[in-house]
N, C-alpha and C positions, 0 to 999 in steps of 0.2 A: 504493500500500500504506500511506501515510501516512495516505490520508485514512483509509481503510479502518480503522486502528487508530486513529484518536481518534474516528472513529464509537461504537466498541465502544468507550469511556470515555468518551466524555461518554450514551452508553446507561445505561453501569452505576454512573454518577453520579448518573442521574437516574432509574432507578429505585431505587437507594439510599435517593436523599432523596426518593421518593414512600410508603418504606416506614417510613422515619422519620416524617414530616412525619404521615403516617395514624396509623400508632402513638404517637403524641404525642397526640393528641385523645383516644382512648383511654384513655393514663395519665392526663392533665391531666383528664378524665370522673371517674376514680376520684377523684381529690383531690378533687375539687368536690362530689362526693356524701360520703366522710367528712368536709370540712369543714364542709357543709350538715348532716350526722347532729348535730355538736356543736357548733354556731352557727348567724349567721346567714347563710345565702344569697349567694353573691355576686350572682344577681338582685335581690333585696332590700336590694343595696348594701353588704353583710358584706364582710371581709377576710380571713375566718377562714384563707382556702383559701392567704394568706402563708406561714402558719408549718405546711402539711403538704408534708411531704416527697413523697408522689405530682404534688404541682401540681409543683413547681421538677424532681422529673425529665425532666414532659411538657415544660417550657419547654428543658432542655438537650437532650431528644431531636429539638426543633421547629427550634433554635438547630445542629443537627449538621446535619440533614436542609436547611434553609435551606443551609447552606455549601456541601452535596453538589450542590445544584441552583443556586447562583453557580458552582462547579467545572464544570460539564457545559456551562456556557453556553461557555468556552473551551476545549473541541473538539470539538462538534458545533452544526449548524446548529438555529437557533430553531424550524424546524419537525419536528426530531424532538424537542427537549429540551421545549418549551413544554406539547403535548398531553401527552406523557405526565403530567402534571401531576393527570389526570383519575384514574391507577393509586390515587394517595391514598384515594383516597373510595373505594374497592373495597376496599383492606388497611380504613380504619378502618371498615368497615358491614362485611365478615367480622369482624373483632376485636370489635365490638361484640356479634354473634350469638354467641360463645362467651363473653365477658366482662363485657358489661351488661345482659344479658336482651334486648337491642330482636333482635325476630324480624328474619331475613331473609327475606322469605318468594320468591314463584315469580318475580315482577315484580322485585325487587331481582337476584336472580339471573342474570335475562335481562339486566339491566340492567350487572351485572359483565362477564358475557359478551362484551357489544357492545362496551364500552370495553376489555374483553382483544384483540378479535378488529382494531379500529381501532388499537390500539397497536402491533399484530405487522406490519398492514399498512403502517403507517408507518414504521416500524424498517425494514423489508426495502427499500422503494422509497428512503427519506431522503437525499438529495444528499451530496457528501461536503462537508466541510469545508474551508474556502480554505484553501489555504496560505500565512499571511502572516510573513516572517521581522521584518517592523519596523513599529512604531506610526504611520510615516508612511505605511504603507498604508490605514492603518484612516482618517486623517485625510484622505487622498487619495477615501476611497471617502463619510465625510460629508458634504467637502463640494461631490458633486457634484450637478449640479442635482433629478435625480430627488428623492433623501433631503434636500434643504433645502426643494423644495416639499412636501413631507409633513410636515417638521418646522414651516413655517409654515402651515399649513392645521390640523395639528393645534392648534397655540394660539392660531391665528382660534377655531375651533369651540370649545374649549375655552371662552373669555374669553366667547364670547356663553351659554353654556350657564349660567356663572358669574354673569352681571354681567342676561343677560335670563332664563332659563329656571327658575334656581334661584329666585328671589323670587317667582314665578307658580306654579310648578307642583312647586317641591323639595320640600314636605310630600308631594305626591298623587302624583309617580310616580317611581319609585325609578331608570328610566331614564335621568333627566336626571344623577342621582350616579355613576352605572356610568358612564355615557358620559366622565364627567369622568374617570374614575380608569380607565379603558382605555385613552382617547388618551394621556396622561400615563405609562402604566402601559407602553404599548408602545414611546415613547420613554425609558422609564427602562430596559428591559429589554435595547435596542440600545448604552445608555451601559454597563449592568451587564458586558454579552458583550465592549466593548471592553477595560472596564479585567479583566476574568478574561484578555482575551487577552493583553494589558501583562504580568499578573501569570506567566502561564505562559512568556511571553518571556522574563522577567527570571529567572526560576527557574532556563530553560535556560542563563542564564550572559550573554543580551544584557540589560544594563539598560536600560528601556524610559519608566523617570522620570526623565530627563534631558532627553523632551521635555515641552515645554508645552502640548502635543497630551492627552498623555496624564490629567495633572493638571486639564485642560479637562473630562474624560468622568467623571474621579475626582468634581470637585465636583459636577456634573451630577446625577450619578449618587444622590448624598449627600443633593443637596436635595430631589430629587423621589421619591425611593421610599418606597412607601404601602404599608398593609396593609389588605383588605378580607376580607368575610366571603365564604365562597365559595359561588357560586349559580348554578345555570346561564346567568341573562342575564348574568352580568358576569363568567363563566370563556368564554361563545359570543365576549361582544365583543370581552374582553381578550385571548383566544389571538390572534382572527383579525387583529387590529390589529397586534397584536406579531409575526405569520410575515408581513404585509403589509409592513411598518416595516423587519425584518430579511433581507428579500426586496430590498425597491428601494434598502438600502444594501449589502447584503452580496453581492448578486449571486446566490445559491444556486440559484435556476433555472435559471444561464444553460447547467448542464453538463446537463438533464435534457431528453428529447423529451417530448412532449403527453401520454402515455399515464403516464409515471410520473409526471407532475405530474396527470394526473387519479384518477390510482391515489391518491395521498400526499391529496387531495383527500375522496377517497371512501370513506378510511380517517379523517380530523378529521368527518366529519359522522357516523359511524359512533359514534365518540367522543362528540360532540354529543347521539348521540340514547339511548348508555348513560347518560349524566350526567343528561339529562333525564328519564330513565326512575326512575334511583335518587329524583332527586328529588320528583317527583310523587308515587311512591308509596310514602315514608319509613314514612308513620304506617297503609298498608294494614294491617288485623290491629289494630291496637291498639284496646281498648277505650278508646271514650269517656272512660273514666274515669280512664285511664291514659294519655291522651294530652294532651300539654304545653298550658297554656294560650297559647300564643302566636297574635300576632297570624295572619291568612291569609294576610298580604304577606309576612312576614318568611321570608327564606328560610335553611333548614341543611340541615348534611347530616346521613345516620344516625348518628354521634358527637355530633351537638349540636354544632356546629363555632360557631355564634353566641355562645352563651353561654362558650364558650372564647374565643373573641375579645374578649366583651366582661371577660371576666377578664383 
């Protein structure tokens, strides 16, 4: 029953912060267009979008919504908190159809759908949660051999992507940067989930930074977390790397038969193929003329989620 209830909160953590994190693109959209109406552009390298009050709400509602999804990673398992990550881009492409004119049209829709319909199916299958009373479990299950050969094969692959692949092919294919910021991204995600679980230990009254264990995951965690623009090849690689990464340390499968792990399965590619859906057909319906000059590589979602980033 334990696990049972931090199921259901780190759920409504994370979809909290799916509804924040969407509706922050949205506000931070509005600033960017009145600070564009009476200056210059933050594309064009403006700052104007500093001094309006719609930009700095979208950042404390993005800054709430981030908290709510470090919260959720300590009590429920990475493979239900991760995907739903996809909910975001569903709340900001509805929000944007009633709030910034970008139509939704039939294909956006179907595309909501699939990622509603993958997110119920994972929610319902989703393993429960370990039950760990002390940080020297967490440190017991690092550093066992499964999750240290992942953690060094990731920064093999890492180091040659960086040192051979980025200077040959970093301008021409954007997979060699995703890939960078996945493997990293999914061991930052397994440091994030230790020290929330620290944090919720120590809340409940066990101080859990007295070890050096703990403090190990804190820096970790510190140095490597990134932000990237969200796009279906680097939301495919980043999840599945990160329920792979949180799988062979955390154990999460081991309480589940074949059928519910092919179910939890069949509900992320569901997910996969809303997300992909959304994406592809963002600018369906728009006129020519009205549709953004950006490059064909460059990926966003319907909120304009790039040029919010690059803000």
């Amino acid at each position: 029953m334990v696990g049972v209830s931090d199921n259901v909160r780190g759920f409504v953590l994370a979809l909290s912060s799916s509804v924040f994190i969407g509706s922050s693109f949205i506000i931070k959209k509005k600033g960017l267009q009145r600070a564009g109406a009476s200056g210059t552009r933050a594309s064009e390298g403006g700052f104007a979008y500093l001094k309006e009050p719609w930009w700095w709400a979208g950042m404390i509602t993005m800054i709430v919504g981030e908290g709510a999804n470090f919260a959720a990673y300590a009590y429920a398992p990475a493979i239900l908190v991760t995907p739903l990550g996809a909910l975001s881009i569903i709340f900001s492409a509805v929000l944007a159809h009633f709030f910034l004119d970008e139509r939704l049209h039939m294909f956006g829709v179907i595309g909501c759908m699939l990622c509603l319909v993958g997110s119920v199916t994972i929610v319902l299958h989703a393993p429960l949660e370990r039950d760990i009373e002390s940080f020297k479990q967490v440190w017991h299950l690092a550093t066992e051999p499964g999750f240290i050969v992942y953690f060094l094969v990731a920064l093999v692959l890492v180091g040659v992507l960086i040192f051979v692949y980025v200077p040959r092919y970093g301008h021409t294919h954007m997979v060699v940067y995703i890939g960078i910021c996945s493997l990293m991204g999914s061991i930052t995600v397994v440091c994030v989930k230790a020290v929330a679980i620290a944090l919720k230990l120590s809340f409940s009254g066990s101080n859990q930074f007295k070890y050096f264990e703990t403090w190990f995951f804190t820096i970790l965690a510190l140095d490597m977390f990134n932000t990237a623009v969200v796009s279906p090849v680097y939301y495919v690689m980043f999840t599945t790397l990160t329920i792979v990464a949180s799988t062979i340390m955390f154990k999460e499968w081991d309480s589940q038969d074949g059928s519910q792990i092919v179910t939890e399965l069949c509900g992320f590619v569901t997910i996969l193929s809303g997300t992909f859906i959304l994406h592809k057909t963002k600018d369906m319906g728009t006129p020519p003329s009205e549709a953004p000059p950006y490059p064909p590589y460059r990926q966003r979602s319907n909120s304009d989620s790039a040029s919010l980033q690059m803000a």
